[in-house]
N, C-alpha and C positions, 0 to 999 in steps of 0.2 A: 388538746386532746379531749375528743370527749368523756363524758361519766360512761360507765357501763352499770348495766342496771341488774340486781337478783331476780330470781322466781316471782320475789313475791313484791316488787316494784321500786324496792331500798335502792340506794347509792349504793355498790360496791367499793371503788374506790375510784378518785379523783385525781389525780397529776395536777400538779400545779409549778412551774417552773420560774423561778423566780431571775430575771437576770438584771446583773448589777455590774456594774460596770468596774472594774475591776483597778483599783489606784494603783500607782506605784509609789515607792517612797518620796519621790521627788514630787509629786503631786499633793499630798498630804501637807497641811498648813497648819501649822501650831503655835497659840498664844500664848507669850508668856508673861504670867499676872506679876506684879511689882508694887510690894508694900510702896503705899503713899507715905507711911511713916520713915522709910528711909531715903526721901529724898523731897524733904518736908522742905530743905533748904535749896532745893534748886529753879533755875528761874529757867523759862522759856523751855527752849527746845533740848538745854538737860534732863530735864522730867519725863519717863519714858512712858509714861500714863497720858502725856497730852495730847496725844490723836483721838482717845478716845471720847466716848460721852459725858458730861455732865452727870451726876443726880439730883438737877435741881426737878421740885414738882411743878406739873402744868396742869391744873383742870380745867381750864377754861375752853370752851368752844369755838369763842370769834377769836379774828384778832381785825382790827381796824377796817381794811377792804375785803373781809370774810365776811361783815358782820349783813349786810344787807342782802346780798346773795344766798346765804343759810338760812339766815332768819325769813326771809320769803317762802323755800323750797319746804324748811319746817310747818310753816305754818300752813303753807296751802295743801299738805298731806292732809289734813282736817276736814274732812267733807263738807262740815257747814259752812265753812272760808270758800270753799270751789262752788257749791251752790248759789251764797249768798254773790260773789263778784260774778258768775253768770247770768245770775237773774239782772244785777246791774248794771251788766254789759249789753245784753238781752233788750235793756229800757231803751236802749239809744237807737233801735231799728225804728225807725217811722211806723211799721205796720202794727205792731206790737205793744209799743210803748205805753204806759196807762198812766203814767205824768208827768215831771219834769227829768229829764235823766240826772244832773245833777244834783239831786234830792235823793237817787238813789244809792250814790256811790255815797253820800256822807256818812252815813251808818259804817258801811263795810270800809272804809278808809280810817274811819276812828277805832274799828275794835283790832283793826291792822295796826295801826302805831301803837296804841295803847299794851295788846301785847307785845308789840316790839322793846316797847322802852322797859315794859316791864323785864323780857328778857337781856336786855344791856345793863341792866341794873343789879340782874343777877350776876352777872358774867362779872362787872364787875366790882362784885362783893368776891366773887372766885378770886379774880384777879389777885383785889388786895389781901385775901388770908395765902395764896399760894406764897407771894412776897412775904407775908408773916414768919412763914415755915421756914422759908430759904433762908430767911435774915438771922433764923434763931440761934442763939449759940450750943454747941455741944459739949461734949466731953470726949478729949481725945488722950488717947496712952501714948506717952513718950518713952520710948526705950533708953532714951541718953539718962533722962532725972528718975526713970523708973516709977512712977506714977502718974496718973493723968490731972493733963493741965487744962 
C-alpha cells in the first residue's frame, strides 16, 4: 500500500502488514534444560544433556589443513603483499624484467613465511592457554553433601 501524503508533504499514514506464518501446537518445539547436577552419575546415553554442546573454549584460528589456506587469504588482503608478489611475478616476463626473477621472489617469499610462522606461533600459544582453561578445575554444588566439592 502506498504512503498518502498531507497539504503540506508529511507521511500521513503508512500501512504495514506484517505476515507470519502462523504455527500450530504441534509445530512448536521445546527444550527441556536438565540440571547436570542430577545426573552427575550417569554414563552414556542416560545423560539427557549429551546431544548437546560442550563448553569447552576455542580461540584459535587454524587448525592443521586450515592453517595454510587462511593464513595466505589473510595475508594477501594487505596491499603491500599483492603489490610486492606482482611486481615479482611481473620480473619473469622477458619484456619487462630488470634482473634475475629469482632474486625477486626472495624478499616477498621471506616476509610471507616469517609472518606465517609468526602467526602459527600465535595460534599456538592460543592453543595451549585454551587447553589451560579447559583443564582447570572448578567448583561445583552437590545437592546430595550440600556444599561444593
Amino acid at each position: 500500500m502506498a504512503p498518502e501524503f498531507g497539504e503540506s508533504g508529511e507521511v500521513k499514514s503508512y500501512k504495514l502488514k506484517k505476515r507470519r506464518k502462523k504455527q500450530s501446537k504441534k509445530d512448536i518445539k521445546t527444550r527441556t534444560v536438565h540440571s547436570n547436577l542430577l545426573y552427575s552419575c550417569a554414563k552414556g546415553d542416560e545423560n539427557p544433556n549429551r546431544p548437546y554442546a560442550h563448553n569447552n573454549i576455542k580461540t584459535t584460528k587454524y587448525t592443521l589443513l586450515s592453517f595454510l589456506p587462511k593464513n595466505l587469504f589473510e595475508q594477501f588482503h594487505r596491499f603491500a603483499n599483492v603489490y610486492f608478489v606482482f611486481i615479482a611475478l611481473l620480473n619473469f616476463v622477458p619484456i619487462v624484467n630488470a634482473f634475475q626473477p629469482e632474486l625477486a621472489l626472495a624478499p616477498v617469499v621471506f616476509i610471507l613465511s616469517v609472518t606465517a610462522l609468526k602467526d602459527l606461533w600465535e595460534d599456538y600459544r592460543r592453543h595451549r592457554s585454551d587447553k589451560e582453561i579447559n583443564h582447570m578445575d572448578c567448583l561445583v554444588y552437590c545437592r546430595y553433601v550440600l556444599s561444593v566439592i
